[in-house]
Every structure is written in structure tokens, then in C-alpha cells.
C-alpha positions as CSV (number, residue, x, y, z in Angstrom):
1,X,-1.7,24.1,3.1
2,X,0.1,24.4,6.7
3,X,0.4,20.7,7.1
4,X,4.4,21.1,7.4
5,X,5.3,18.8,10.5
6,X,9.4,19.6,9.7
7,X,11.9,21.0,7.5
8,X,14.5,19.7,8.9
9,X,16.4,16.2,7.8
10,X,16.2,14.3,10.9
11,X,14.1,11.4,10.9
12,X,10.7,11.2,12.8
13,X,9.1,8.9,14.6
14,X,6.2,6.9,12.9
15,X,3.7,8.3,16.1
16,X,4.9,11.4,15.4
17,X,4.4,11.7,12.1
18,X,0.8,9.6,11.9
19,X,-0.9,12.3,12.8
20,X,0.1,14.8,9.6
21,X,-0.2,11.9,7.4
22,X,-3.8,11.3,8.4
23,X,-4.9,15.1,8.2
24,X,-3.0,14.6,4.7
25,X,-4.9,11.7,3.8
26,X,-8.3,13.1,4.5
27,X,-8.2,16.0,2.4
28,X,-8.4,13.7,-0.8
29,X,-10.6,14.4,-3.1
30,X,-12.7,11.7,-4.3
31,X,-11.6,10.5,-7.9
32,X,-8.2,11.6,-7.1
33,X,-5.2,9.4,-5.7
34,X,-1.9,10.3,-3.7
35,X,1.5,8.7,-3.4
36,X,3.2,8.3,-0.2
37,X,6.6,10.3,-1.4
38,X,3.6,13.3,-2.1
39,X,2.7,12.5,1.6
40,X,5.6,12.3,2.5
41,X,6.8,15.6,1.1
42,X,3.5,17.3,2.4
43,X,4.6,16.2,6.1
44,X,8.5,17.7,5.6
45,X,10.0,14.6,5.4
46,X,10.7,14.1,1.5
47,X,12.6,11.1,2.1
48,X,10.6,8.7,4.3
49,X,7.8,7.1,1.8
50,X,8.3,3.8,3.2
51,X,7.7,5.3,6.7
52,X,4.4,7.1,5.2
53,X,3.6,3.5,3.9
54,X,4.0,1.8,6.9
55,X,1.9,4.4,8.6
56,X,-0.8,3.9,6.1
57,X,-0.9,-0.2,6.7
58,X,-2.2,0.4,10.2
59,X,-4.3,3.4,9.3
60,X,-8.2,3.1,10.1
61,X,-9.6,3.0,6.7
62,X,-13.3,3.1,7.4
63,X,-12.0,6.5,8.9
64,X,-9.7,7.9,6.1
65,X,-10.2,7.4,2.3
66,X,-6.9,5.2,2.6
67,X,-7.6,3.8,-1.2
68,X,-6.4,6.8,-2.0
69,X,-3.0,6.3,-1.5
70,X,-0.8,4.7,-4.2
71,X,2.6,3.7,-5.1
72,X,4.7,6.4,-7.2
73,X,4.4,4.5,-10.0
74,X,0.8,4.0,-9.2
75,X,0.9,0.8,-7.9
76,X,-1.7,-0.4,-5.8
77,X,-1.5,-1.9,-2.5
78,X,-0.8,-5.3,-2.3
79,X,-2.5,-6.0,1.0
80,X,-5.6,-3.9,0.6
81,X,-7.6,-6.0,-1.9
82,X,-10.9,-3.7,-1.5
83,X,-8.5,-0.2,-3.4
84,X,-9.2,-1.4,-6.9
85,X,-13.2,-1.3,-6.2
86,X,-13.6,1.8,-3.9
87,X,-10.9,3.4,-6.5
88,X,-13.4,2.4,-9.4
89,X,-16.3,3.0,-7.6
90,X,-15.4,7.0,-7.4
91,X,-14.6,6.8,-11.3
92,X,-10.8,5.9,-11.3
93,X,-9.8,3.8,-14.0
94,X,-7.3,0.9,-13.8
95,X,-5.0,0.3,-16.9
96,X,-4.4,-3.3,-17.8
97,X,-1.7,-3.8,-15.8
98,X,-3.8,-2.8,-12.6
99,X,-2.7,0.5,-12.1
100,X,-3.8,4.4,-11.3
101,X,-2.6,6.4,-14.3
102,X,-0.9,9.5,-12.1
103,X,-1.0,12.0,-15.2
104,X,-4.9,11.5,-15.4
105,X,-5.9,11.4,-11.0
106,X,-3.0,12.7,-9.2
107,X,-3.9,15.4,-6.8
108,X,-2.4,18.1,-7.3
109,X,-2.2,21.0,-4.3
């Protein structure tokens, strides 16, 4: 894919990392979700999800498909109350407990 930003273990900066996580993010497919450890992994830095979340608070969503993005569990996100309907509206089902079965729409590269 040629996204790698790093292999190594030292921790980057949010700025510096936004900008993989945003090419990441755009190459969703609609119908299909992400998590941010995947993101995270994607960019070369396995073990900064939280970071990758944080990043994808402030992204511009009218820009990126940011709905796309879910917990590893498939949790959605708590402070995005428009996921669930752009999510459904591309055919992703919810299960009862309001989340994105990963075995059925996770994107696989």
C-alpha cells in the first residue's frame, strides 16, 4: 500500500502522523469500516490507537468518510452521532447492541 510513515518504536507526533492517517482514511471503501489499531498499524505505529483516535476527532469529516472508522470491538463513536446513519445509509448493519460486526465490513488490504 506504501502508506508506511515508520517502522520504528518511537512515538510520533499527532501533526506528523495526521497526514498518513487521512490518506488511510480516504481509501475506505464504502460499506466497509476501519479500526484505528488497523490505522494505526497501516501508519507504522502499531501501538498508538488512541493517538489515531484523537487524530480522527479533529478530522474534517465532510472531507474524509470519517464514519468509517470504528472501535476494535466495533464500537461506534460516542461523539459523532451522525456514524450510525451515514454507516447504514452505505448498507452497514448495526447489531442490537449498536455495533459494526468486524467479521462481516472490516476492510481488509
Amino acid at each position: 500500500m506504501g502508506l508506511m510513515l515508520s517502522t520504528g518504536n518511537s512515538s510520533p507526533s499527532e501533526d506528523s502522523l495526521r497526514e498518513v492517517v487521512y490518506e488511510i482514511v480516504a481509501q475506505i471503501p464504502r460499506g466497509r469500516v476501519l479500526t484505528y489499531g488497523a490505522i494505526a498499524r497501516l501508519a507504522g505505529y502499531p501501538n498508538h490507537s488512541r493517538l489515531v483516535g484523537r487524530i480522527m476527532r479533529g478530522a474534517p469529516d465532510n472531507q474524509l468518510p470519517c464514519h468509517r472508522v470504528v472501535s476494535a470491538t466495533g464500537r461506534l463513536a460516542p461523539h459523532y452521532p451522525a456514524q450510525a446513519s451515514l454507516l447504514a445509509a452505505e448498507g452497514v448493519k448495526l447489531s442490537s447492541s449498536g455495533k459494526v460486526s468486524l467479521r462481516t465490513y472490516l476492510w481488509y488490504l
